[in-house]
C-alpha positions in Angstrom: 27.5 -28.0 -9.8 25.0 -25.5 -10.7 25.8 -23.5 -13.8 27.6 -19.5 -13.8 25.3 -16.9 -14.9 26.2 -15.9 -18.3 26.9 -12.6 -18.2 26.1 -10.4 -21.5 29.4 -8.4 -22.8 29.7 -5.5 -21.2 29.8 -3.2 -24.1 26.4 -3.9 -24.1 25.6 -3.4 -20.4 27.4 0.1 -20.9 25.5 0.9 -23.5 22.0 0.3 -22.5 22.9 1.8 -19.4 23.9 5.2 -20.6 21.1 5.0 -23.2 18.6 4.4 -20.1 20.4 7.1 -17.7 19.9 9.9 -20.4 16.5 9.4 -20.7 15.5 8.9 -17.5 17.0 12.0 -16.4 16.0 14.4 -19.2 12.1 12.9 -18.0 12.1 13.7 -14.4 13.5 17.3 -15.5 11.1 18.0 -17.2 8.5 16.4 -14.9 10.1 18.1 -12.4 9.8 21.6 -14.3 6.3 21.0 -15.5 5.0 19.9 -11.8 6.5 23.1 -10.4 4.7 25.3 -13.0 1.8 23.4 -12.6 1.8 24.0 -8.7 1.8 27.7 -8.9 -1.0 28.1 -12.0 -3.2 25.2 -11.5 -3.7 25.0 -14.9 -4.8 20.9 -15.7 -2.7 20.9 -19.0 0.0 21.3 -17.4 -0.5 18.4 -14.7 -1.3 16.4 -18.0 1.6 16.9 -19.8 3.9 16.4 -16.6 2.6 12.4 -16.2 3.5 11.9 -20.1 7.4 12.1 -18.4 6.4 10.5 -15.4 5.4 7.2 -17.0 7.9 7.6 -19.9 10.5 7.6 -17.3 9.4 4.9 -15.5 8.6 2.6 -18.8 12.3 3.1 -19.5 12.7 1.9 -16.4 11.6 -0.6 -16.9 12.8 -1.6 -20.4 16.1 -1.2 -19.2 15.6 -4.3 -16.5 13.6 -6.6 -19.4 16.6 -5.7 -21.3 19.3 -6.4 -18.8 17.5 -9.8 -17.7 17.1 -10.8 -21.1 20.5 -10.5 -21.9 22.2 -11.8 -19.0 19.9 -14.8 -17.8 21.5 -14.1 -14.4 17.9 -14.2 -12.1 16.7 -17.7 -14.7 19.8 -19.6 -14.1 18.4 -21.4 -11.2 14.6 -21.0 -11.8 12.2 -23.8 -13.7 10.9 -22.8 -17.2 7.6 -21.5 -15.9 9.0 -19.3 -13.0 11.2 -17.5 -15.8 8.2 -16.9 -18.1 5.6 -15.7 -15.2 8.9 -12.7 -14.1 9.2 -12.2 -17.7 5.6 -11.4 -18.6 5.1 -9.4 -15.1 8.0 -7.1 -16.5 6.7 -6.7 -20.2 3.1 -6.4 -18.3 4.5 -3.5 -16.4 6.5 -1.8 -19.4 3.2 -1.9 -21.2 1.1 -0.1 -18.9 3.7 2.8 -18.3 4.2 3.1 -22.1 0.6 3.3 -22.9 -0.2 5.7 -19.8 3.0 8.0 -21.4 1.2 7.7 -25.1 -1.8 8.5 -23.5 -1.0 11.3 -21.6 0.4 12.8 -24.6 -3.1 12.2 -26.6 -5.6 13.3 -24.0 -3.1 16.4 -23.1 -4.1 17.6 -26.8 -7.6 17.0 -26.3 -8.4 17.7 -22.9 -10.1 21.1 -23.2 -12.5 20.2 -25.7 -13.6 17.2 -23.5 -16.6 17.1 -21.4 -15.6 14.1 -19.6 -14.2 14.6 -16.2 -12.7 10.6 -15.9 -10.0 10.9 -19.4 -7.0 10.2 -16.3 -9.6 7.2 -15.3 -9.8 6.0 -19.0 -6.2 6.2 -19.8 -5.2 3.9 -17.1 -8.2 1.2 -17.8 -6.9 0.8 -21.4 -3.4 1.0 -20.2 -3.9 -2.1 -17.5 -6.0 -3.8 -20.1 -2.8 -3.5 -22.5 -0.6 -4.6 -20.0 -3.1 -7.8 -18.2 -3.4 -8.9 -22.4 0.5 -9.7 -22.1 -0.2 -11.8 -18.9 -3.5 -13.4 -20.3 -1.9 -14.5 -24.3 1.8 -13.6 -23.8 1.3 -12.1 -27.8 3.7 -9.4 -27.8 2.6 -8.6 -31.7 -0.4 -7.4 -30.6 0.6 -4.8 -27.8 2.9 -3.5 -30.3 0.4 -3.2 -32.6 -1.8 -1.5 -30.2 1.0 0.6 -29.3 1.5 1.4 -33.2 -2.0 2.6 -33.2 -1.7 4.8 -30.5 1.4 6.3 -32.1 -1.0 7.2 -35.2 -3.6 8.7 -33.2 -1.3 10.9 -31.3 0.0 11.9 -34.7 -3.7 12.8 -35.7 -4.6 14.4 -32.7 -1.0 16.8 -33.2 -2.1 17.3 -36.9 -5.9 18.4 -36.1 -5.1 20.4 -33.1 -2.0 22.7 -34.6 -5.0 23.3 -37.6 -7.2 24.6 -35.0 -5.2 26.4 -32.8 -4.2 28.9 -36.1 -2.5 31.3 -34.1 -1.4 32.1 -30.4 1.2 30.8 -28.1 -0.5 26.9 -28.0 0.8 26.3 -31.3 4.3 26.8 -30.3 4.5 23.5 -28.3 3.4 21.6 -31.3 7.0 21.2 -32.4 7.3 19.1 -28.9 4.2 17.2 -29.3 6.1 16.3 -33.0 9.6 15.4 -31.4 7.7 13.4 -28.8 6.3 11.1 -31.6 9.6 10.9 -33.7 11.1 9.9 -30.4 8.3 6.9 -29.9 8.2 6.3 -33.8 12.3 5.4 -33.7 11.9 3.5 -30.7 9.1 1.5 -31.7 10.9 0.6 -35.1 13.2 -1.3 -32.5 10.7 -3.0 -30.6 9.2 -4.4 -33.6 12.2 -5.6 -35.1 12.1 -3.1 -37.7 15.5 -1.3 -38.4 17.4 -3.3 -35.5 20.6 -3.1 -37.6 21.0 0.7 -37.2 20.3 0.4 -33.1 23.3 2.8 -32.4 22.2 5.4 -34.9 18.2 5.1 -33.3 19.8 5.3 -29.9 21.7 8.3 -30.6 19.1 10.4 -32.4 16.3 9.0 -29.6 19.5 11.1 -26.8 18.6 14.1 -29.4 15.6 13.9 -29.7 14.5 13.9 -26.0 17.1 16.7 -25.5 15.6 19.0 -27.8 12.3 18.3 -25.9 14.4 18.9 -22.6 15.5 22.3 -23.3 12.4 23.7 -25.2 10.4 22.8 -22.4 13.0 24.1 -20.1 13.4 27.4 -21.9 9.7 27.8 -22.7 8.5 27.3 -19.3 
């Protein structure tokens, strides 16, 4: 008799699935909102900053399935060892390209107009598909989260040097979103790396803050 899926409490089902609906939504509103302002001024920052919510959404997407699977078992139950590991690193693959194209985004978005490279878009996706085939190839997740680490810091650079340059004028009043954007990636990558897992409902609940600040400045701003 084959064995029941074990099914994780539902407490935690609830949870990650509240946690996962809140942010998915605040990141196609303001895709939404920043593609419709895009399509009447052209203007490429704005296109740029629109993806960073695109692929954010979707990598929460899909961390809320790795989640789920992990916890429950329910699609491994009546699959061999090496079937389970292949799904397992296809997800993680997939959540690291969308996170890295999202951190990306974010970077180039601040850089973009001092650039003369035309192929940045082509570049972020090449690192971000090499990030994510390394997790197929090794299977080390300490080194994507690493890698994601770093990125975290140079987005943190790249806020720090541009809000110097840009002394004055209306650019260096989205700063404060470009800053709430790395908090929000700073908490949650505390949890993927293990680091403060025993205060997971306070991170969750002041990740929900921080992305709806970022919701209605960009709203109200735009």
């Amino acid at each position: 008799m084959p064995a029941q899926p074990r099914m994780p409490p539902i407490e935690f089902v609830g949870l990650e699935t509240v946690y996962f609906l809140v942010i998915f939504l605040a990141c196609f509103l303001i895709y939404r909102k920043v593609r419709e302002v895009y399509r009447l001024t052209d203007y490429f920052g704005f296109h740029l900053f629109a993806n960073i919510f695109l692929f954010l959404g979707l990598a929460y997407f899909m961390r809320f399935v790795v989640v789920i699977l992990l916890a429950s078992g329910v699609v491994f139950d009546s699959k061999p060892l090496e079937d389970i590991r292949e799904i397992m690193s296809f997800s993680i693959a997939f959540l690291a390209y969308t996170s890295s194209v999202s951190i990306l985004y974010a970077i180039y978005s601040l850089l973009w107009s001092r650039m003369v490279t035309h192929f940045g878009e082509v570049v972020i996706h090449i690192i971000s598909l090499l990030a994510g085939f390394s997790i197929l190839l090794f299977r080390f997740l300490p080194a994507f989260l690493i890698f994601q680490f770093l990125l975290i810091l140079i987005l943190l650079i790249a806020i720090l040097v541009n809000y110097r340059y840009y002394s004055s004028g209306k650019i260096r009043k989205v700063y404060p979103v470009y800053l709430l954007l790395f908090i929000f990636w700073l908490l949650n990558f505390s949890l993927a790396f293990g680091l403060l897992r025993e205060f997971k409902f306070f991170i969750y609940g002041l990740s929900v803050v921080v992305i709806f600040i970022i919701c209605y400045e960009v709203l109200r701003r735009l």
